[in-house]
N, CA and C of each residue as an Amber inpcrd file, in Angstrom:
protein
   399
   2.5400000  -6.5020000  17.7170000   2.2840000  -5.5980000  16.6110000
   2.5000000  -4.1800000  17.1150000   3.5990000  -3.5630000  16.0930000
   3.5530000  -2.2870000  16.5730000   3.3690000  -1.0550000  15.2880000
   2.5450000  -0.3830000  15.5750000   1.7170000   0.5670000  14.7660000
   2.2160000   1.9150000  14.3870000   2.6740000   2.5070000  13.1560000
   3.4960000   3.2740000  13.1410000   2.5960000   4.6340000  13.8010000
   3.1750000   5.5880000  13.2740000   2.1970000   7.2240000  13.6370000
   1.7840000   7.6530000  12.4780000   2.8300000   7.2500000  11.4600000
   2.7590000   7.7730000   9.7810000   1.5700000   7.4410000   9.2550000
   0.9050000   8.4210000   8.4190000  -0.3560000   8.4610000   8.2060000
  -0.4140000   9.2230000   6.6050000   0.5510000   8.4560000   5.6970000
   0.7940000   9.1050000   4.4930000  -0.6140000   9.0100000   3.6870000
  -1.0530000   9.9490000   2.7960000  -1.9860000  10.4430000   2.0810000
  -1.4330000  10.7470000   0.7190000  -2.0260000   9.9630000  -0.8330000
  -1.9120000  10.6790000  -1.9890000  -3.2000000  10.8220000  -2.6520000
  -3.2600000  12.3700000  -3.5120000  -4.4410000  12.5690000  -3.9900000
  -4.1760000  12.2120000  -5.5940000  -5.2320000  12.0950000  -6.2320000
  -5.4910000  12.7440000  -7.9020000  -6.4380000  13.4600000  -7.8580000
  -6.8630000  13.7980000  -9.0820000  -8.4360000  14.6850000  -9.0070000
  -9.2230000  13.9050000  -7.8580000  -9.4150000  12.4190000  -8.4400000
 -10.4820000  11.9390000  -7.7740000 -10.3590000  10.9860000  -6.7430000
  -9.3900000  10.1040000  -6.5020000  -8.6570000   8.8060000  -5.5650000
  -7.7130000   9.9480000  -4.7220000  -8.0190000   9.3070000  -3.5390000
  -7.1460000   9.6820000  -2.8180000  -7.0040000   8.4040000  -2.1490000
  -5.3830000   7.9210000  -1.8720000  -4.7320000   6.8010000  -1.0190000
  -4.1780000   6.8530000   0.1220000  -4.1020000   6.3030000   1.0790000
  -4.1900000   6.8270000   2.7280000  -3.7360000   5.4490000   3.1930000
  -2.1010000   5.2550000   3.7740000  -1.8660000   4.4540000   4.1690000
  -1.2930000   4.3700000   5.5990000  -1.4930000   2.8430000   6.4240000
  -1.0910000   2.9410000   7.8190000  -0.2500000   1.8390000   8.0200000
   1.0130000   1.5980000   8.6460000   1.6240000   0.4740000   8.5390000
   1.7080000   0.4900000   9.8520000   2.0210000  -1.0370000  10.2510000
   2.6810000  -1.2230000  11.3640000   3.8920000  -2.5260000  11.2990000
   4.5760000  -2.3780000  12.4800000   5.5320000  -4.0260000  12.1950000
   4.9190000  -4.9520000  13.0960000   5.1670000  -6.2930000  12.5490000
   4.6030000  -7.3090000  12.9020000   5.6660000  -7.7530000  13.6140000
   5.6160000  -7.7350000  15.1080000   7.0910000  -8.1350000  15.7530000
   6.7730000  -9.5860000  16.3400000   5.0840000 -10.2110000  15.9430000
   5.6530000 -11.7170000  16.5760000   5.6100000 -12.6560000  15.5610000
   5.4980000 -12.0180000  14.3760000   6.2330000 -12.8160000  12.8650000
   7.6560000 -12.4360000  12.6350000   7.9910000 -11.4200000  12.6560000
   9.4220000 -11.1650000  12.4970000  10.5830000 -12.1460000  12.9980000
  11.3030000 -12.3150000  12.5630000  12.9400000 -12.9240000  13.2120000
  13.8450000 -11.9760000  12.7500000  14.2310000 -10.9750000  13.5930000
  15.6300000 -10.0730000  13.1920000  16.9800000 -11.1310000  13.2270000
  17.0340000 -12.0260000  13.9130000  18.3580000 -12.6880000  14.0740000
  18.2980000 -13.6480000  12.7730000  16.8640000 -13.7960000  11.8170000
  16.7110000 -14.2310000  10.5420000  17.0890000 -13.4870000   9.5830000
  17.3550000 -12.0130000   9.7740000  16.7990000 -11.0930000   8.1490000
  15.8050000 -11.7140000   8.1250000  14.5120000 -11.8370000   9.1110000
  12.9300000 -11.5410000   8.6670000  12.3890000 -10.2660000   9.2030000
  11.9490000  -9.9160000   8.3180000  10.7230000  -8.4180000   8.9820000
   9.6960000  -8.5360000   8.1840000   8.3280000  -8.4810000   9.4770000
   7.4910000  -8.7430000   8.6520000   6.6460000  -7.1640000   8.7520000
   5.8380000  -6.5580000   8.2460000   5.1770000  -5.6420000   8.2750000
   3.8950000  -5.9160000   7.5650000   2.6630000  -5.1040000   8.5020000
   1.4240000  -4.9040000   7.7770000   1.2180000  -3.2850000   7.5320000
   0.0930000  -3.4250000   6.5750000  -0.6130000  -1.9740000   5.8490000
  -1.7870000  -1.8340000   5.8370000  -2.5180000  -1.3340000   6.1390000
  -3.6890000  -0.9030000   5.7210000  -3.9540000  -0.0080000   4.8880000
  -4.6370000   0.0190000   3.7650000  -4.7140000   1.0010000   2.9520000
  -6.3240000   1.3580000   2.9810000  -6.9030000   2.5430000   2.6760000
  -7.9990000   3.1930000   2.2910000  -8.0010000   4.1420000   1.3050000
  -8.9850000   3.3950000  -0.0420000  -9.0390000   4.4850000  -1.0240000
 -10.3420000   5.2050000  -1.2480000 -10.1220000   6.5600000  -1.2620000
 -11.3920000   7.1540000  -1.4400000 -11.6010000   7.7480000  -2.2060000
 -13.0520000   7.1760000  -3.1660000 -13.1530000   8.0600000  -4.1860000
 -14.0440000   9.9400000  -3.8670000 -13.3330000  10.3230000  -4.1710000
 -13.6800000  12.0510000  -4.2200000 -14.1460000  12.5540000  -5.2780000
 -14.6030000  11.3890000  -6.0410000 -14.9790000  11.9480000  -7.8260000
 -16.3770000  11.7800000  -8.1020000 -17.0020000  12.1430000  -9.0380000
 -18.2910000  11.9540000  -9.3670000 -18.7580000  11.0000000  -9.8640000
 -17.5040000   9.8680000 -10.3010000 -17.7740000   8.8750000 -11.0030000
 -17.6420000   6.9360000 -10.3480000 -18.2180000   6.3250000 -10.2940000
 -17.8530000   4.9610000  -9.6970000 -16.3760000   5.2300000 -10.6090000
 -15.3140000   3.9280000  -9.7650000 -14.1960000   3.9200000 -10.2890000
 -13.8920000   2.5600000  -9.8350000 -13.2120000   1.6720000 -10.4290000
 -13.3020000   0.3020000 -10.2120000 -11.6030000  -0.2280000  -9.9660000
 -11.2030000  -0.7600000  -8.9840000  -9.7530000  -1.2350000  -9.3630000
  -9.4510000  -2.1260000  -9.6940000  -8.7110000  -1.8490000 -10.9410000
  -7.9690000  -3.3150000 -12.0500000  -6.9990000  -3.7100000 -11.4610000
  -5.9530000  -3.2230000 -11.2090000  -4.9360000  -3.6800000 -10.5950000
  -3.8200000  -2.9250000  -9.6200000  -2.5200000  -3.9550000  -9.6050000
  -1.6850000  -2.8000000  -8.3780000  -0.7750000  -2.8870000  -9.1340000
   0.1500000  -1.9870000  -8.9640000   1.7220000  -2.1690000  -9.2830000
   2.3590000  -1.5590000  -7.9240000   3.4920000  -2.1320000  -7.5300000
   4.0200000  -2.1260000  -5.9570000   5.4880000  -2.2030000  -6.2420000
   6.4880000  -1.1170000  -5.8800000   7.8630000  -0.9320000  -5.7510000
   8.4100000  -1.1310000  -4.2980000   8.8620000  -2.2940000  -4.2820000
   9.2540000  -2.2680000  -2.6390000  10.7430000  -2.5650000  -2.2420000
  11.4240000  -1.6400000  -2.0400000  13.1100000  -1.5760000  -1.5360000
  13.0780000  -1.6310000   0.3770000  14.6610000  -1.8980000   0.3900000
  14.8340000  -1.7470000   1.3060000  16.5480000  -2.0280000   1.4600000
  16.6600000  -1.3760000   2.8070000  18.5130000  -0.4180000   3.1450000
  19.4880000  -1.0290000   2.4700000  19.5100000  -2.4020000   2.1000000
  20.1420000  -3.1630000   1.2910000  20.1820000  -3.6730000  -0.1700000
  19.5620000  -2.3290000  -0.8940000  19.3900000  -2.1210000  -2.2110000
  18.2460000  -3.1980000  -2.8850000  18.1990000  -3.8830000  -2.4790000
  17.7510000  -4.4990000  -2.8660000  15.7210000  -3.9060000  -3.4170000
  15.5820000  -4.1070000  -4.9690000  14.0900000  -3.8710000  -5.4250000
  13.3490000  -4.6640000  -5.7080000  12.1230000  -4.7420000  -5.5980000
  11.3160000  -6.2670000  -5.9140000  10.1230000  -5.1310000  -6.2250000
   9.3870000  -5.6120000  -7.5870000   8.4450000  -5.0350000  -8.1650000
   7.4930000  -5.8690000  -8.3680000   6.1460000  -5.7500000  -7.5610000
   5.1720000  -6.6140000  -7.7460000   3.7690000  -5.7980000  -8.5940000
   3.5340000  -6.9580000  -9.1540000   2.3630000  -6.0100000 -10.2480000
   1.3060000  -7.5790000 -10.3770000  -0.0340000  -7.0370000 -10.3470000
  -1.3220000  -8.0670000  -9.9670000  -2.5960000  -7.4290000 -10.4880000
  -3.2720000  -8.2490000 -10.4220000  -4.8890000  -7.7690000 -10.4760000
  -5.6150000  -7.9700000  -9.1850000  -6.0280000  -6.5460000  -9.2400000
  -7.3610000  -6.7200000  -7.8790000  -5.8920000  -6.0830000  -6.8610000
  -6.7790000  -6.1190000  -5.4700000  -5.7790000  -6.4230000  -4.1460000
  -6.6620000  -7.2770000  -3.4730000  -5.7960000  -8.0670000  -2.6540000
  -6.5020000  -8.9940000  -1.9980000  -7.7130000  -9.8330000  -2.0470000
  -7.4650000 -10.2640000  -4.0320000  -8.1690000 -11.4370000  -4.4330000
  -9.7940000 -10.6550000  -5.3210000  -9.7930000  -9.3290000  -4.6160000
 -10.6450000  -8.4060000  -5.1270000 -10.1450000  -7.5050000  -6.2250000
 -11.6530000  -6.9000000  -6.9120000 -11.6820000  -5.9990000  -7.7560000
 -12.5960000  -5.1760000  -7.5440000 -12.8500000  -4.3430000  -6.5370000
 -13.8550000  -3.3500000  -6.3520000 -14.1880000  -2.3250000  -6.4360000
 -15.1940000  -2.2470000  -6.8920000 -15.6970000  -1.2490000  -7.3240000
 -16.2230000   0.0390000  -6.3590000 -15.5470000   1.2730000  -6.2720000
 -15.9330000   1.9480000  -5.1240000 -16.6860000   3.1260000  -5.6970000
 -17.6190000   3.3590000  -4.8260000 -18.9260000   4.8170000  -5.6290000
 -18.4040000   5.6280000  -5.1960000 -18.7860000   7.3040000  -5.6950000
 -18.6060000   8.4300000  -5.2950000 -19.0310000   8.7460000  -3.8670000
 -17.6440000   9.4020000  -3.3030000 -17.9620000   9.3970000  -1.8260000
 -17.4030000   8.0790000  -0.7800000 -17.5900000   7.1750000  -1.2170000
 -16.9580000   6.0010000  -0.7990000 -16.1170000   6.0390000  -0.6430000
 -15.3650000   4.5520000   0.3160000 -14.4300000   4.1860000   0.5430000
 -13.7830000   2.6650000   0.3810000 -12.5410000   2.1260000   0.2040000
 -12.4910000   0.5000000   0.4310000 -11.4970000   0.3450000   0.8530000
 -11.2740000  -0.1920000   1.7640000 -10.0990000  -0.4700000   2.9670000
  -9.8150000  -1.9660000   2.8830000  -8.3710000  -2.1590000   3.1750000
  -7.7940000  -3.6090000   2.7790000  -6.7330000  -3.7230000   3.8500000
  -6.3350000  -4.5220000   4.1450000  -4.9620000  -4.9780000   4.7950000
  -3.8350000  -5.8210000   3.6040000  -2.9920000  -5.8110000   4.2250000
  -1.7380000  -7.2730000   3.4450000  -0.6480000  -6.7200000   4.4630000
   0.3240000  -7.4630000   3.8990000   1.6170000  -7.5170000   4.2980000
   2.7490000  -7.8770000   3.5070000   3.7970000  -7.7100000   4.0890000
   5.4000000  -8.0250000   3.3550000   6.3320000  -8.1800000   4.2080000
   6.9110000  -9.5800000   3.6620000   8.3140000  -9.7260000   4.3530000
   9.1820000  -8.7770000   3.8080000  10.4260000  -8.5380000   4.4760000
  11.2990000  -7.8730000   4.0430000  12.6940000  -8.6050000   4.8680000
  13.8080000  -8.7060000   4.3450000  15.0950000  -8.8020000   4.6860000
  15.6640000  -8.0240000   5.1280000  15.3250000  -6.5790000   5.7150000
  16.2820000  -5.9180000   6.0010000  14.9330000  -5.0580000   7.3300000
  15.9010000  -4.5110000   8.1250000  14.7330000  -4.0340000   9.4780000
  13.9430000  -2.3190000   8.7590000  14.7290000  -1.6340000   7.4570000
  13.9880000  -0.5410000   7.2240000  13.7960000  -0.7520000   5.5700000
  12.9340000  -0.2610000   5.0080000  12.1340000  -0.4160000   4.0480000
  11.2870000   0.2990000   3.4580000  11.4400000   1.1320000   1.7460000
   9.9530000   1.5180000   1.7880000   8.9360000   1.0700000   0.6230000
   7.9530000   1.3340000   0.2730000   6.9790000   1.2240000  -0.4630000
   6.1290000   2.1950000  -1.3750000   5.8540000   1.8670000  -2.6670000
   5.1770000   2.5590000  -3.6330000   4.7370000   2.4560000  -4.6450000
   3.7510000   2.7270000  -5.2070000   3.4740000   2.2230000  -6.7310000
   2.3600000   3.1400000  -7.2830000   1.3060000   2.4000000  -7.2170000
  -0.3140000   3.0330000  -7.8980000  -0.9820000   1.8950000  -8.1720000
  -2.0940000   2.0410000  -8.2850000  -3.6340000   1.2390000  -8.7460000
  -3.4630000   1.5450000  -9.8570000  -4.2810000   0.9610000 -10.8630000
  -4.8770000   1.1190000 -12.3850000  -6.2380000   1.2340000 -11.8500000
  -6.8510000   2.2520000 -12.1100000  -8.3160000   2.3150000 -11.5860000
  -8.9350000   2.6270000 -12.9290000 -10.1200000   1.8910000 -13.3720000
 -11.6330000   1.9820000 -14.5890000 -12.8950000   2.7360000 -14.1380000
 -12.8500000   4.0390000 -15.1020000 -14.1540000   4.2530000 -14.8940000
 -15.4030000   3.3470000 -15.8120000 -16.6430000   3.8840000 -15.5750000
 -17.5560000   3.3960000 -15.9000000 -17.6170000   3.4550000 -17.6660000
 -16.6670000   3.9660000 -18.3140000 -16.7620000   4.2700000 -19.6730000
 -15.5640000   3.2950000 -19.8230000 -14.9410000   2.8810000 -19.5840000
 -13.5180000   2.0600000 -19.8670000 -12.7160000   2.5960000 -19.9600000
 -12.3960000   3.9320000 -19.5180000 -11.0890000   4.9400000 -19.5930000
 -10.8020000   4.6680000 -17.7760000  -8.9620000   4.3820000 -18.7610000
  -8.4400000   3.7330000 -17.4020000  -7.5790000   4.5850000 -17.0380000
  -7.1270000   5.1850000 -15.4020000  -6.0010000   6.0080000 -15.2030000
  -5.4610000   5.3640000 -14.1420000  -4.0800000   5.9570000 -13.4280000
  -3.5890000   5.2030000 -12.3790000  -3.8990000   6.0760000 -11.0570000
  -3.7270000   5.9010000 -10.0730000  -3.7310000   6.6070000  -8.5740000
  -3.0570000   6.1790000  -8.3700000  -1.8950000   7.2010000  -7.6600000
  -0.1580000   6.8660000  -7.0510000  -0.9790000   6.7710000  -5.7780000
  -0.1700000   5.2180000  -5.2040000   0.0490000   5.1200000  -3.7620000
   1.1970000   5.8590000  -3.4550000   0.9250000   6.8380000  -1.6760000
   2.5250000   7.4690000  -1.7980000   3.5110000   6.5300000  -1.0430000
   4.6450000   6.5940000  -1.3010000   5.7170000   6.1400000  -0.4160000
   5.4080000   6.1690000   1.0940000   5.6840000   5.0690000   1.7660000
   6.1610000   4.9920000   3.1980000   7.0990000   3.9160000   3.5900000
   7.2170000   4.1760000   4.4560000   8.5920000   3.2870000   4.9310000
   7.7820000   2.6360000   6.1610000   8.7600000   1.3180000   5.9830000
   8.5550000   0.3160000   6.8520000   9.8710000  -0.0950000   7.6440000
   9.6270000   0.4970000   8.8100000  10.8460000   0.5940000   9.7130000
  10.8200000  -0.2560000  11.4940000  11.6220000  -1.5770000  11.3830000
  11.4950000  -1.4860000  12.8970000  11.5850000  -0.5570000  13.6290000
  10.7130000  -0.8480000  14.8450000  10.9160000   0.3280000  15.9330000
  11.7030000   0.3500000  16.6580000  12.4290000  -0.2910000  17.3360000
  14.2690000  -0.3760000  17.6430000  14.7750000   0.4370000  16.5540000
  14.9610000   0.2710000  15.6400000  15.8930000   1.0760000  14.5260000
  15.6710000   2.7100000  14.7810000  14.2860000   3.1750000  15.1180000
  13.9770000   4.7150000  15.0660000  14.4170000   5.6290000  16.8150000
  15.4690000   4.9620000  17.4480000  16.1290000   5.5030000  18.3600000
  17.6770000   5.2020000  17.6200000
């Protein structure tokens, strides 16, 4: 496993999204078109209000045009609810076919009244580390 440096951050008023990737080099097969990569994400609410996440929507390309748009409820089987000040941190992963790659979308996040808005996850790329020499 190798851990990028990139340490991308998106705000709204109140969510802010904070992501860390690394590549997974003893799942990968490059001589497959496999790459596998993990993420960690942490969202923090900065708002005054609990805020709950409904779902994801996820744009994920890579060098070979290729787009695959994934859209779900919850992440990782969850729907949680995070308080003011808080935080909720998750892992996953993605194969990819090609060794560079990036990623993006937003949450659908609920406040406590049923008014729903989104929080943009920002873009990062998922890049073997051979490739970045």
């Amino acid at each position: 496993m190798i851990e990028s440096a990139d340490n991308n951050t998106q705000d709204t008023d109140t969510i802010r999204v904070q992501v860390r990737t690394r590549y997974l080099s003893e799942q990968s097969r490059p001589e497959h078109s496999r790459y596998v990569y993990g993420y960690t994400i942490t969202i923090f609410n900065d708002g005054e209000e609990p805020a709950q996440l409904m779902s994801r929507h996820w744009i994920i390309s890579d060098d070979k045009d290729q787009v695959t748009e994934v859209k779900g409820a919850g992440v990782v089987g969850e729907q949680p609810i995070i308080q003011p000040g808080s935080s909720y941190t998750y892992s996953s992963g993605v194969v990819m076919e090609s060794a560079v790659g990036t990623m993006t979308g937003s949450y659908r996040m609920q406040s406590p009244n049923g008014d729903t808005f989104d929080a943009p996850i920002p873009t990062f790329t998922l890049i073997q580390p051979s490739r970045l020499h």
